[in-house]
N, C-alpha and C positions, 0 to 999 in steps of 0.2 A: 797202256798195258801196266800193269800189276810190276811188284817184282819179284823177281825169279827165286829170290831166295827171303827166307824172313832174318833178316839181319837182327834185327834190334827186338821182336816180340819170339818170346819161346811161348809157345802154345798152351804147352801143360802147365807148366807153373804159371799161368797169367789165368788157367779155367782155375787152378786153388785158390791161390789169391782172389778171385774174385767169390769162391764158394768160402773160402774162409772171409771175407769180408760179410756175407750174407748170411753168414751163421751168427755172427757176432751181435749183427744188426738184433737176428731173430730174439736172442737172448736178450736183446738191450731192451723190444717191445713188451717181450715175457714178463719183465719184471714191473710193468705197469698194470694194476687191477683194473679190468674192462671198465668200470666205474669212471674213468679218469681219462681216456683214451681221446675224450673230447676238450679235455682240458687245455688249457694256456697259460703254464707254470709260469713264465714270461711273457709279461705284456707285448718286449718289444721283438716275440717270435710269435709262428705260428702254432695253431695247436699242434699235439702231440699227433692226431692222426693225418696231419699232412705229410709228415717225415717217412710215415711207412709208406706213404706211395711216392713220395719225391724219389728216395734211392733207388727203385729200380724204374722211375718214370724218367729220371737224369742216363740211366745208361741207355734206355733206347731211343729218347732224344739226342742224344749225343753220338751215341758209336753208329747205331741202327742206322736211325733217319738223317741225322746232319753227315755223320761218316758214310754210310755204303750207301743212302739216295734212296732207302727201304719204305715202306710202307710201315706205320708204327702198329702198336696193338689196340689202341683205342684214343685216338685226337681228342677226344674232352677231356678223358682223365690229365692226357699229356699236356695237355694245356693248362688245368689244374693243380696239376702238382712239378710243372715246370720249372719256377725257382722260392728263393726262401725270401726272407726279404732281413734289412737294415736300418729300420727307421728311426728318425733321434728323438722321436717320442711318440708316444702311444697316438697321436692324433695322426701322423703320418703312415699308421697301421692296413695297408688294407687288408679289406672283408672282416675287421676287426668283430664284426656283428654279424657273421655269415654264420647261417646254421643251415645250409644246405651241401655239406660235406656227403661225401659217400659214404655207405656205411662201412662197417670194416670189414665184409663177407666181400664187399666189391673188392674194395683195395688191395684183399689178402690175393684174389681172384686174379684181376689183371696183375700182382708182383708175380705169380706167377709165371703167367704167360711172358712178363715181362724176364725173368729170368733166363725159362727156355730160348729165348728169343738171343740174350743178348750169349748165353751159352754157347750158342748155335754158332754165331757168328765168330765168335774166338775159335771153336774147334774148327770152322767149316769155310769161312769167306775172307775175301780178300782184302784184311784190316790193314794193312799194311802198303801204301803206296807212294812212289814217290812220287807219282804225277797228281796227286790229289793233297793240298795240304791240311786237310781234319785227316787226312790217315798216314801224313809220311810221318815216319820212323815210328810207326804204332801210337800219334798223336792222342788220339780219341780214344782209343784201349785205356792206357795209362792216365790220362784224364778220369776216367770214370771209375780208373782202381783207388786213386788215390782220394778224389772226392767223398767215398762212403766212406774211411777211416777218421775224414773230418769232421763230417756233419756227426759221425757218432761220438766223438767230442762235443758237439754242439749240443748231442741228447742227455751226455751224464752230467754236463750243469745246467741242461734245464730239471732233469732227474732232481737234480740236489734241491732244487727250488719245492717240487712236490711234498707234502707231507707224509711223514712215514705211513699213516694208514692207506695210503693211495698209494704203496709199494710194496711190491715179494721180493724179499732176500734172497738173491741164488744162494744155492749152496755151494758150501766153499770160499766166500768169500775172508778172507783175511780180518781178522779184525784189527783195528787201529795202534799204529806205532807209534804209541805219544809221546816216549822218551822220555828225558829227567831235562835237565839244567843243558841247555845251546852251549855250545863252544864258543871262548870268549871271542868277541870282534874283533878284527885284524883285519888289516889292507896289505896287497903288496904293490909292489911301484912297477910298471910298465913303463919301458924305454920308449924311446920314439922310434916308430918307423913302419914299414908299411899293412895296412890292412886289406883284403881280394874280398869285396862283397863281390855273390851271386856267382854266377859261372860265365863262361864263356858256351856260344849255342853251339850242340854236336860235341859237347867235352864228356858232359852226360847221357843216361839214357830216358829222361825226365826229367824238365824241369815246370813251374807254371811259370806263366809269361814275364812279371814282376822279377824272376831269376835274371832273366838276361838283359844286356849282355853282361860279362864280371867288369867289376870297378873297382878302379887299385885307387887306394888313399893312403893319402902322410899321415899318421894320426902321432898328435905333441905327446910326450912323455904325460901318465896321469896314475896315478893310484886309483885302485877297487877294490871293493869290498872281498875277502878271499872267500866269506859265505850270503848268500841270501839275508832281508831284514830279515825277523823271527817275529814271529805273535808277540815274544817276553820284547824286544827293541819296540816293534810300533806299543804296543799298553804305554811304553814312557810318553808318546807323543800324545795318545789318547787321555792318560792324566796329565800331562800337562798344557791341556785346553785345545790343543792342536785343531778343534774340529769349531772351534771359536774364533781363531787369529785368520782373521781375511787378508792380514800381510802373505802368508804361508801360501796363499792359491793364487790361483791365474783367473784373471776376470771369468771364466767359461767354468773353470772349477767352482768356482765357490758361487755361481748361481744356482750351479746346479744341485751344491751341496745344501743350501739354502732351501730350494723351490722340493728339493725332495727330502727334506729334514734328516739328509744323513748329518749321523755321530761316532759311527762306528765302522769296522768294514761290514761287508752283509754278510759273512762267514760268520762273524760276532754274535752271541745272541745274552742277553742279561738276566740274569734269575736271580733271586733269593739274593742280591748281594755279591755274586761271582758271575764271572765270563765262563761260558761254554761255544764251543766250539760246533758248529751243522756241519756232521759229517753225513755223508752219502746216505751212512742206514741208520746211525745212530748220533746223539751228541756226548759229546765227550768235554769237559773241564780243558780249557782252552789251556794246545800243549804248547811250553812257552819253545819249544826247539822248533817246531812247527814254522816254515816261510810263510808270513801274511799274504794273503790273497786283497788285494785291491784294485781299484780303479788306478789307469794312470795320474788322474785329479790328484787322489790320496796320496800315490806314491811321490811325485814332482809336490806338494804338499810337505811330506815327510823330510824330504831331501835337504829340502831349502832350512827346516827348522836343523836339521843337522848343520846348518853350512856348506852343505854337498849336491849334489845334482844326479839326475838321473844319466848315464851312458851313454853317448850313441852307437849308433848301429856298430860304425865303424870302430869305436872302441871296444863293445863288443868282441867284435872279430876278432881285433890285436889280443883283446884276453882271453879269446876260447878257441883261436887258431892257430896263431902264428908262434913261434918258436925262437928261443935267443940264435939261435943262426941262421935266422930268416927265412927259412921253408914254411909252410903251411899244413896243418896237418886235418886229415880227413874229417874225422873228432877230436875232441878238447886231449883225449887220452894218447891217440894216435891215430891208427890205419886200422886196430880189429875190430871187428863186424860189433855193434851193440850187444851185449849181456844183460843179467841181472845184477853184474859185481859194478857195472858203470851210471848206473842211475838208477828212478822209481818214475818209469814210462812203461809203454807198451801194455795199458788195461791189466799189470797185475795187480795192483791198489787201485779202489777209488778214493782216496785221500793222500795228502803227503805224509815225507818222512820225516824225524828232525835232520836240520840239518847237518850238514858232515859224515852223514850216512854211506856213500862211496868216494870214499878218498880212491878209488881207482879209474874213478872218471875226472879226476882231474886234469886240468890245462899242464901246459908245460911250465907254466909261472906261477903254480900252484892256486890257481881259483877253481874252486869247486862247486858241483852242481850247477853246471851253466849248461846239462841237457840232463830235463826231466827235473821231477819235481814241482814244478811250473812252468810256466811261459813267463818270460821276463824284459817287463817293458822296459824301451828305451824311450828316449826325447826325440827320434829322428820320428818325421811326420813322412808318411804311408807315400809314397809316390815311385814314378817308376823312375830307372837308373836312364840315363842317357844312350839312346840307340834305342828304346823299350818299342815293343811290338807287341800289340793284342794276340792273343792265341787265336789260332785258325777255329780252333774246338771249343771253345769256351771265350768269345771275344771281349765278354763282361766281367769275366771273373776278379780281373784288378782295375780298370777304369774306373769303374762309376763309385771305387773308394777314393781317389786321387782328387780328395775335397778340403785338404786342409783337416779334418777335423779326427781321421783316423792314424793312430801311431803304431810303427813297427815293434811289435812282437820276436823273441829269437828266443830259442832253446827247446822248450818240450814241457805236457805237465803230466800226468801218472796217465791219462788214456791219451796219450799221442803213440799214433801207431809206430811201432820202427822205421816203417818206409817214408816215412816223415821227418829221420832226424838228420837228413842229409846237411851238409854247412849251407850250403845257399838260400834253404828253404827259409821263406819269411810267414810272421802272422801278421795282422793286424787288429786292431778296434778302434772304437772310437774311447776319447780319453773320458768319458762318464759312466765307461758299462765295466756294471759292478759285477757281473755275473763266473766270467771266465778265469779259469785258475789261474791266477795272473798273478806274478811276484813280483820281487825286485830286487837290486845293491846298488850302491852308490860310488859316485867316482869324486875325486878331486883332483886339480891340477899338480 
């Protein structure tokens, strides 16, 4: 039997969020010129027109069919636009050479149906079960809210990859905060003691599986950076050969940098004699406040010519949670709900800020911009915590990264949606993909 009451899914707010999730998408597609729609702005994803049927081919594979036992709305598409993929290099690609995609009158066609459908089942059916585990505590609902805020991350830096003539400018959008002269670099010193990755299961009302169970760590006394690198910080590593000294990389790094002739980060691009900046819709004179977007390679590259190292997880944590009297706090600021005055997240920028831009999101030890702005790698390598369990709903989502070769992710970068910046939530990548708003700062003992 079902249960009696819906504890954990509110109805209404779970059908907006999910239509504000689908609106978003719409807009994200709108600003691709039909021209382009088949394209693969990124080798190592799919095209552009698999994403409009994955997001709503993921909710009725997931809540529909693997949650209520449904009957889906069309088995080839769902089988087709079922998952995205991860490959470490373009040969690992499949369908790389498939030109037998739907057209987009299909795809627009089944999103459709596929909405009504998964609509239906939020207003009407019994998503919510405790004898069923894809639907206790609203498993599969909240799976599939949180999943399209992601992948449409995944869409605005394949976006960024596109050439501006293969793009429409919403309107409204903001134009770029380039700022003047970064605030000088400074560290502060972090005491020793303890750090709470992830959560404890039933603490929350959503976590993905990789959250649990929470893990308490001793982490030594270390100094960090109080701001992100800057574009102006890495140019120093960039003129001083940084992209030459094989000392600086890790065997994996520096093949990679090799075999794909990076020199630069890929946000970088060289004109006339000066750096500019590939922003979303325009380039812009590389802003030196601006956090560098890199590879983990680059960053752990960077660190090491500093003398410095990249973070762990768990250091992280000490510096964007915990507190000189040892409690833990929700966010880096405290317990209120995210704003505009705490970071540059939640899709109102597609590019970053300088940095120092919300000093009201700062930590209690005074580090700032450790949500939003970027995502920001650390050295702890992707795997699950001790106790770890695959999700009932999603049993792939973190396993088949738990390869050695993907590193954790934390914080947020200008499109990570709100519902996303919870403490426990992780990212990850693998440490050569140049693509994702990816920052950094550095720590010392």
């Amino acid at each position: 039997m079902g249960s009696p009451s819906m504890t954990f899914v509110d109805r209404g707010a779970s059908l907006e969020w999910y239509r504000r999730n689908r609106r978003r998408s719409a807009g994200i597609f709108a600003s691709v010129r039909p021209d382009a729609y088949y394209d693969r702005p990124i080798a190592l994803r799919n095209p552009i027109c698999f994403y409009e049927g994955h997001l709503p081919a993921f909710g009725v594979n997931t809540l529909v069919r693997r949650g209520l036992g449904e009957k889906g709305i069309d088995s080839r598409l769902e089988r087709v636009f079922e998952r995205g993929i991860d490959p470490e290099d373009v040969s690992g690609v499949p369908g790389s050479t498939q030109t037998g995609w739907p057209d987009r009158g299909t795809i627009l066609g089944y999103a459709e149906e596929a909405d009504r459908a998964v609509e239906r089942a939020i207003e009407e059916k019994d998503i919510e079960r405790a004898d069923n585990p894809v639907l206790a505590r609203g498993l599969a609902l909240f799976t599939v809210l949180e999943h399209e805020p992601m992948h449409q991350e995944t869409l605005a830096y394949m976006w960024h990859r596109l050439s501006y003539e293969k793009k429409i400018r919403p309107a409204g959008v903001p134009a770029p905060l380039t700022g003047g002269e970064p605030p000088a670099p400074r560290r502060v010193r972090i005491p020793a003691g303890r750090a709470m990755l992830g959560a404890e299961r039933g603490s929350i009302p959503f976590g993905w599986d990789n959250e649990f169970p929470r893990r308490v760590v001793e982490v030594p006394a270390f100094e960090i950076d109080v701001y992100d690198v800057t574009d102006r910080d890495y140019l120093g590593f960039v003129d001083a050969g940084g992209y030459s000294r094989e000392d600086l990389w890790s065997p994996e790094g520096w093949q990679w940098r090799v075999e794909s002739g990076i020199e630069h980060p890929l946000f970088w691009e060289r004109e006339n004699g000066r750096w500019l900046w590939r922003g979303m819709w325009e380039r812009v004179p590389l802003p030196a406040a601006w956090p560098v977007y890199v590879s983990h390679a680059e960053a752990s590259a960077y660190a090491r010519w500093k003398g410095m190292r990249l973070p762990t997880e768990a250091e992280f944590h000490r510096a964007g949670y915990a507190t000189p009297e040892g409690l833990e706090r929700s966010y880096p600021w405290g317990e209120e709900e995210p704003d505009e005055s705490r970071g540059n997240f939640g899709f109102r920028r597609p590019d970053p800020v300088p940095v120092g831009s919300h000093p009201a999101g700062a930590s209690a030890w005074g580090v700032e911009d450790l949500v939003g702005n970027g995502w920001e790698w650390t050295s702890t390598v992707f795997e699950g915590f001790p106790g770890f369990e695959p999700m009932a709903s999603y049993p792939v989502y973190s396993t088949d990264f738990f390869d050695g070769k993907h590193f954790v992710m934390k914080g947020a970068s200008p499109v990570t949606a709100k519902e996303l910046l919870r403490r426990s939530f992780r990212n990850w990548f693998r440490g050569n993909y140049p693509y994702v708003y990816a920052t950094f700062r550095c720590v010392t003992p």
